[in-house]
C-alpha positions in Angstrom: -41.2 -177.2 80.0 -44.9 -176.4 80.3 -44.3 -176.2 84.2 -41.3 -174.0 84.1 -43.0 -171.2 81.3 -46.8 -172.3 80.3 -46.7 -169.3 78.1 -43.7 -170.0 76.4 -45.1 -173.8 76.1 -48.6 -172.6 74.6 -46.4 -170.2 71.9 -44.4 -172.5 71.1 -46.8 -175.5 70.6 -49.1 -172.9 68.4 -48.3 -173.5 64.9 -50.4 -173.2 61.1 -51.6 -176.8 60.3 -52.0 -177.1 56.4 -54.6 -179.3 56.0 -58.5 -179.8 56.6 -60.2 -178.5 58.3 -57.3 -176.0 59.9 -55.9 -174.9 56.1 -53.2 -172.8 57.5 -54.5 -171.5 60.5 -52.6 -171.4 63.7 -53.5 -174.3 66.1 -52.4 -174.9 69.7 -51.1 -177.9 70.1 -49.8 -177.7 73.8 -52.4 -179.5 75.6 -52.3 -182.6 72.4 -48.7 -182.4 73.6 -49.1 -182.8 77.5 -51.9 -185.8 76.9 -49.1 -187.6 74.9 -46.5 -187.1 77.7 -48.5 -188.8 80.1 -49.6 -192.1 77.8 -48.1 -195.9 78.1 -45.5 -196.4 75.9 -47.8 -198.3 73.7 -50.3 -195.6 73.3 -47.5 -193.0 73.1 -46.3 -194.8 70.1 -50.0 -195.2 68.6 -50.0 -190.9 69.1 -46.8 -190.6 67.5 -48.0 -192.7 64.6 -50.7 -190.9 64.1 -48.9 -187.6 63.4 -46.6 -188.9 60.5 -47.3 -189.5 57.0 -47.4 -193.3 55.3 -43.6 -192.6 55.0 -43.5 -192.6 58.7 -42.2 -188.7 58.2 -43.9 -186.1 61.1 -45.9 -183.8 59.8 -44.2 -180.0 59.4 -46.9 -178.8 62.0 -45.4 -181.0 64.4 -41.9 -180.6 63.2 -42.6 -176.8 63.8 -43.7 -177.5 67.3 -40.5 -179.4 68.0 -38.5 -176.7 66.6 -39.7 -173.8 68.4 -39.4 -175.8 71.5 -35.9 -177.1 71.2 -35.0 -172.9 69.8 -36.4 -171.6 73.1 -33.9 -170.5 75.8 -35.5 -171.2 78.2 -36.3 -174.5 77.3 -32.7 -175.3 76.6 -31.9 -174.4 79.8 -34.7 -177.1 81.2 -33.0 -179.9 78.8 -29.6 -179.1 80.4 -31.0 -179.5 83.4 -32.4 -183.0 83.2 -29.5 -184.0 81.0 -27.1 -182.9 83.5 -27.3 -186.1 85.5 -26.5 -188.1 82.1 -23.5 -185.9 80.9 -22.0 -186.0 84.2 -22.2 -190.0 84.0 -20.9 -190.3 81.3 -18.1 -188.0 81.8 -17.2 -190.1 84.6 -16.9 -193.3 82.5 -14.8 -190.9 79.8 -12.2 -190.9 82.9 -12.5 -194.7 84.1 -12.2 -196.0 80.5 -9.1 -193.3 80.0 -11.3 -191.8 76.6 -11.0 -188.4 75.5 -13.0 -187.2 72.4 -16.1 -185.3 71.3 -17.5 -188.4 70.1 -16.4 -190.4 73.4 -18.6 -188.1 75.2 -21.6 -188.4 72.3 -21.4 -192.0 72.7 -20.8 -192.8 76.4 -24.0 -189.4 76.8 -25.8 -191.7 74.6 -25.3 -194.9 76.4 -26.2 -193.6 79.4 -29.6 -192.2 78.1 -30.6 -195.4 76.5 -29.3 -197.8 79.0 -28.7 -196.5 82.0 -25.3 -197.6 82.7 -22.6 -200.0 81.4 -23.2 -202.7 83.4 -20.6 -205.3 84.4 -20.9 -207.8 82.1 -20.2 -205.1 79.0 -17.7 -203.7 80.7 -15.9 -207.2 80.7 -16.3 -208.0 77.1 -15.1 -204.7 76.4 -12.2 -204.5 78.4 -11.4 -208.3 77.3 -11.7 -207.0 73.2 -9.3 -204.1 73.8 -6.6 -205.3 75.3 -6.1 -207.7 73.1 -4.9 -205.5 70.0 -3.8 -202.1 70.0 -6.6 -199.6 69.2 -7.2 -195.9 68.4 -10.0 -194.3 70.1 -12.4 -194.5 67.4 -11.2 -198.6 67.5 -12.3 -198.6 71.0 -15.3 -196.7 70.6 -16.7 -199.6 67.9 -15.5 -202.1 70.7 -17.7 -200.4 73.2 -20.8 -200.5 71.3 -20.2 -204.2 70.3 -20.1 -204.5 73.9 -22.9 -203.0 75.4 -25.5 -203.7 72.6 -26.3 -207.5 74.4 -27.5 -205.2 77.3 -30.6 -204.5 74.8 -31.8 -208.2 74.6 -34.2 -208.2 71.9 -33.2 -204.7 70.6 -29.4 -205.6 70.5 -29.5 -205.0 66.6 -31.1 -201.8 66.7 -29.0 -200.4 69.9 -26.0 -201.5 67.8 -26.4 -199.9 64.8 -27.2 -197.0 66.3 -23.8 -197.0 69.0 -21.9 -197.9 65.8 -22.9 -195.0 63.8 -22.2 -192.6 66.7 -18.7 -194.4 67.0 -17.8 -194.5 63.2 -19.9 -191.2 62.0 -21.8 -192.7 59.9 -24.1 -195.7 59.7 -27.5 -197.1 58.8 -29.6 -196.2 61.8 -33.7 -197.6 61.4 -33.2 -198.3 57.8 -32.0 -194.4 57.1 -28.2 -194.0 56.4 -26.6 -190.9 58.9 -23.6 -189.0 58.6 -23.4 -187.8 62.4 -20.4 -186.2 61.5 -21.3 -184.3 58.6 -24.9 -183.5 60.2 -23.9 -182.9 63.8 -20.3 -181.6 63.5 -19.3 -185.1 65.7 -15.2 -185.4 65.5 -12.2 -187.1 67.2 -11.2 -183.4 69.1 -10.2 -183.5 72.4 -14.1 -183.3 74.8 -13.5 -180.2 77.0 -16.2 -179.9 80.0 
């Protein structure tokens, strides 16, 4: 995003901070931001940390700076871009697994973001739990996240609550109960791409 329009970036990351010593002055964050892009994932969490409260909540400077980027046109155009290889994957496995539904497409986009694929083995134990009952799409969504979760090893849990909630529209996701459907608009229509 800072490549594409720097001065875009630097507007959008320029926000009032309401605390010491800033006390609603307007701060640029941008180059805070760009440091933090380029960390380990260890220290990346450490930064993150760092700019929530003890109720792990970001602070509304920061929230403001994710707003204005995620607002920006151009911007949205950038995220379309990169996400493009993901949506198109997981349009393709919409077709190979015969689903057709908004939240078919949320899910399998979503799967393919955190994992990477579907690999073999998931696809196995998913096709095994299906054809074994007869299942509506939301059914079969909730088999498919039962399925790939074991791809996350340690973070199977976590990866499952959060493809469950995605399949069902609601869920417990990090300790926080969502209603992706209610939030997000997230429904059983037919996808159109």
């Amino acid at each position: 995003m800072q490549k594409t329009d720097p001065q875009e970036f630097k507007k959008c990351c320029t926000v009032a901070v309401n605390f010491s010593p800033y006390d609603g002055k307007l701060v640029d964050l941008s180059e805070d931001l760009i440091r933090a892009c380029e960390m380990e994932s260890e220290e990346a969490v450490n930064w993150s940390k760092q700019r929530q409260d003890q109720d792990n909540v970001l602070f509304d400077h920061w929230k403001r700076v994710f707003s204005n980027l995620g607002e920006s046109k151009k911007f949205q155009a950038v995220q379309r871009k990169y996400a493009k290889y993901y949506m198109d994957k997981a349009k393709s496995y919409m077709k190979e697994l015969g689903l057709n539904t908004d939240r078919a497409l949320c899910l399998l986009f979503d799967i393919c973001v955190q994992m990477g694929s579907i690999k073999q083995a998931s696809m196995d134990r998913y096709r095994a739990e299906i054809s074994s009952s007869k299942m509506n799409e939301k059914q079969m969504l909730q088999a498919l996240a039962r399925s790939v979760a074991p791809q996350a090893g340690a973070w199977s849990s976590d990866v499952l609550s959060r493809k469950m909630a995605i399949a069902s529209g609601s869920g417990v996701v990090h300790g926080e109960k969502l209603n992706l459907d209610a939030i997000f608009g997230l429904n059983d229509n037919k996808a159109i791409f």
